[in-house]
N, C-alpha and C positions, 0 to 999 in steps of 0.2 A: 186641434193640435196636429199637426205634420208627426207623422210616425219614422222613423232612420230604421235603415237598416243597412248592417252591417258596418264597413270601417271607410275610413274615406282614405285615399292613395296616400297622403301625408302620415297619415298615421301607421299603414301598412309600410312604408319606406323608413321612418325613425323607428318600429320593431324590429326589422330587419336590420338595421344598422345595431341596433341595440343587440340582438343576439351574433351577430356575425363579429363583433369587439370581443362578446360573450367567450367565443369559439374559438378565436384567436390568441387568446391567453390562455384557456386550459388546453389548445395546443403545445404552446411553450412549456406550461408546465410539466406536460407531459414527455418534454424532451430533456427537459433540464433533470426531472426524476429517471428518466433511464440515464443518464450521464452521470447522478450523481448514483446509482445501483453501482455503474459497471466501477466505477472506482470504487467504491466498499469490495467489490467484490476482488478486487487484484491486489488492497489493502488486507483482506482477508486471505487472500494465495499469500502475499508477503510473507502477512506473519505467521501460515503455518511452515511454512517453507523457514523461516528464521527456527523458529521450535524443531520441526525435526531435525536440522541442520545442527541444533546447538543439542541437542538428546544422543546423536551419532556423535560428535566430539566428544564431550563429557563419557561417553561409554569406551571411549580408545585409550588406553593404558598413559600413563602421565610421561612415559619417555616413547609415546608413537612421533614416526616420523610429520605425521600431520599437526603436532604440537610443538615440534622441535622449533626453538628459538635460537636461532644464527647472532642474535645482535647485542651489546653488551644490556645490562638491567638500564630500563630506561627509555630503552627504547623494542619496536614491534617490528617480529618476522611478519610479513602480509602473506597468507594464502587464498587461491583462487578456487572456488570448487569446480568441479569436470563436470558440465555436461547438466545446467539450470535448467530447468524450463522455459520456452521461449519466453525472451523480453526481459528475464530477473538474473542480477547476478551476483550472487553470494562471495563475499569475502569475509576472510578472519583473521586478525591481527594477534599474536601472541607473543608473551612479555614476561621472561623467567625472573623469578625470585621477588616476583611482585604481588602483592604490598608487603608481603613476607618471607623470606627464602624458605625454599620447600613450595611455593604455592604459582602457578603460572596465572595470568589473568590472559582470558581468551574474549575478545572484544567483537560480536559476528554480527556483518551487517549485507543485510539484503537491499539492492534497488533496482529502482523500476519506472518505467515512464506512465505519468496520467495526461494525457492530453498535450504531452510531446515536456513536460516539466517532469525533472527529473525527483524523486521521492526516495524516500532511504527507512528502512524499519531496522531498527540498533536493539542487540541483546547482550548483554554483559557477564559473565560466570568465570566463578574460578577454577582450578583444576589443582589437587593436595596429590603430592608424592606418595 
C-alpha cells in the first residue's frame, strides 16, 4: 500500500473557499449587530429624553406658560423644547379641558433619524388643576 501524506491542492483550495464563505458572513453579521446596538442605543436616548421631558412638564404648575393652551377644546397648542440634543427633537402638544374640564392632556413626542428614516417615541399624560 502507497502511504499519503498530507492534503492534495484540491482539497486545500475547497477548505479555503469553505472557510473564507465562513468569514464572510460573520463579517456581516457583525456589522449588522453594530447597526442594529447603535439604534437601540438612540432608541434608548429617545426614550429617556421623552421621560425626563414628560417628569419636567408634569412638575410645572397647571397654569405655566409651557402648558398654556391658545386653542379652542379640541384642538392642540404645539410646543418646541430649546436646545435637544443633537439629532432629537422634542415636541408637545397641549389640549385644555380634555377629556375632562379641569384636566389638560399633554401629548410629548421625541424624534430622531436611524439610518437617515425618520423615528418618533410618543408619551401621553395628563395634567389636573
Amino acid at each position: 500500500m502507497k502511504a499519503t501524506r498530507g492534503f492534495t491542492l484540491l482539497e486545500v483550495l475547497v477548505a479555503l473557499t469553505v472557510f473564507s464563505t465562513a468569514l464572510l458572513a460573520l463579517g456581516r453579521m457583525q456589522i449588522t449587530a453594530s447597526q442594529v446596538n447603535a439604534a437601540a442605543g438612540r432608541l434608548s436616548r429617545a426614550t429617556a429624553l421623552a421621560q425626563d421631558s414628560a417628569e419636567q412638564l408634569m412638575a410645572l404648575a397647571y397654569d405655566s406658560a409651557l402648558l398654556n393652551d391658545q386653542t379652542p377644546t379640541g384642538q392642540s397648542t404645539t410646543y418646541t423644547a430649546p436646545n435637544p440634543p443633537t439629532g432629537y427633537t422634542v415636541t408637545w402638544q397641549v389640549d385644555s379641558d380634555s377629556p375632562v374640564l379641569g384636566v389638560k392632556t399633554v401629548n410629548l413626542t421625541v424624534t430622531w433619524k436611524n439610518r437617515a428614516q425618520p423615528k418618533t417615541f410618543s408619551l401621553a399624560f395628563y395634567k389636573a388643576s
